[in-house]
C-alpha positions, 0 to 999 in steps of 0.5 A: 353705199350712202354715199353711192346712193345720193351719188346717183340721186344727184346725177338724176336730178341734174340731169331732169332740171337740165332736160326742163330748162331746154324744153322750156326755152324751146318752147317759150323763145324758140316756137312761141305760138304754134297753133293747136287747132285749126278750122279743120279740127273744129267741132261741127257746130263751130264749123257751121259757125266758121261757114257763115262767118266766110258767107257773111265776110262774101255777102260784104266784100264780093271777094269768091277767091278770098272766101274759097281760101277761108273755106279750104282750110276745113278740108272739105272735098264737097265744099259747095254741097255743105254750104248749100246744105247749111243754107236750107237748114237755115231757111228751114229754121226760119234763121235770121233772112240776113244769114240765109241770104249770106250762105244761098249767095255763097252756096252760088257763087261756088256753083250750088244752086237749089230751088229753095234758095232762089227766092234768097238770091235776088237781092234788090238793088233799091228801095221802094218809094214810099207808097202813095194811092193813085188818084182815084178819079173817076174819069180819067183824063186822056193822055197821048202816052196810053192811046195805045191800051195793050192789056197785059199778058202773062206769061203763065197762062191765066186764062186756062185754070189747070185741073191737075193742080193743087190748090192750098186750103183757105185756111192757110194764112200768109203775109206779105212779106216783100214787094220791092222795085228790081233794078236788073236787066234780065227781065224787062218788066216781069213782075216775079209772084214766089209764095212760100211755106213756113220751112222756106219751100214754094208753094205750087197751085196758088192762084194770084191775081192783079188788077190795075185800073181797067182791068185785071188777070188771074195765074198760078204758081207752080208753071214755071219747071225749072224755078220755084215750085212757088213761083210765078211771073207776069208782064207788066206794062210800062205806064201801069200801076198794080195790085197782087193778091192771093185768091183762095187764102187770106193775105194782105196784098201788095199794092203800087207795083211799078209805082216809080219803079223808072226813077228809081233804076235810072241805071237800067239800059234804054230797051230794058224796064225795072221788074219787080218782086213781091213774095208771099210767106206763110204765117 
């Protein structure tokens, strides 16, 4: 029976190590590498992670179908909704303005636009000029280029002040948070006001003011139905030099809009004027 036995234990045991040896070869030589996870099995902290990775890699190289290829293997039928999803909760958490401006600009690119974003998808395409005052001289000297003063108009309506609209209260602090030269021709010479809260949201019934020697207007945010609620505009003036501030809060103003704004867009098309944007945030 001893000899049975150990018969048997014998044939086990040759048979297991047999069984180990193909298994280890077939794993280690024969599918060396195979991957265990993928981006689809990534947790959500890692695939928000994974999301912003693929919107900074587009905000470098402007390649959509690269970045849409990355973005298909998490599997997500309503891709575009959870960029655009991710990129408000960044703008709410006051994120890095770099990482919101990746995934606003990735969010439209897949057609997913939304009213928090806009401020974020104007990227300026150049650096202001150092700013310098203007030659406060009393009397100006005539110049043949401004026989023709037209006051500037906005396109807000200054002159009507609305009833109906809220106004924020005075002890609402903002900073001037940008006011930089655009070098695109969508808009010939509009000078673009956005105010916004701290969670990143537009501010509607601010009133704005600019001023520019010899003369000055008032409009409000709030106007314009189909932009940010914080949102304003205004013609300017090709030979003009403006001022913006913030009536009713307390803000530091933005001065020298337009200041060299032609040298710096020598690009542009002969019909069409550098714009400019200036933007508001709350403290």
């Amino acid at each position: 029976m001893k000899y049975e036995s150990d018969w048997w234990l014998g044939g086990f045991l040759a048979a297991f190590l047999t069984g180990l040896a193909i298994t280890l070869v077939y794993t280690w030589y024969l599918v060396p590498g195979t991957p265990s996870t993928t981006p689809a099995k990534l947790n959500q902290a890692d695939k928000e992670t994974y999301i912003l990775l693929v919107a900074a890699a587009y905000h470098h190289d402007n390649d959509l179908p690269k970045a849409k290829r990355r973005l298909a293997k998490l599997k997500d039928a309503r891709i575009s909704k959870t960029v655009a999803d991710l990129a408000e909760a960044a703008i709410r958490g006051r994120a890095d303005v770099r990482d919101i401006r990746a995934l606003a600009g990735l969010a439209a690119a897949l057609g997913e636009t939304r009213n928090m974003m806009l401020v974020y998808l104007t990227t300026p395409t150049a650096t202001p000029a150092p700013t310098s005052t203007p030659n406060p001289t009393p009397t100006p000297t005539p110049s043949p280029t401004l026989t023709p003063t037209v006051a500037p108009k906005s396109t807000a309506s200054p002159t009507i002040t609305p009833r109906a609209t809220p106004k924020p209260a005075s002890n609402h602090m903002f900073e001037l948070a940008q006011s930089v030269a655009l070098c695109d021709n969508t808009s010939n010479r509009l000078l673009r006001v956005y105010v916004i809260d701290k969670k990143g949201e537009g501010v509607p019934g601010v009133a704005v003011k600019v001023s520019w020697p010899g003369g000055k207007n008032t409009f409000y945010t709030g106007f314009k139905s189909d932009a940010n609620p914080g949102y304003a505009d205004f013609r300017m003036a090709a030979d003009q030099i403006y001022q913006v501030d913030l009536a009713d809060v307390s803000a530091a103003g933005a001065k020298d809009i337009n200041h060299n704004a032609d040298t710096q867009c020598l690009n542009l098309p002969a019909d069409s004027g550098p714009s400019w944007q200036v933007v508001f945030e709350q403290k």
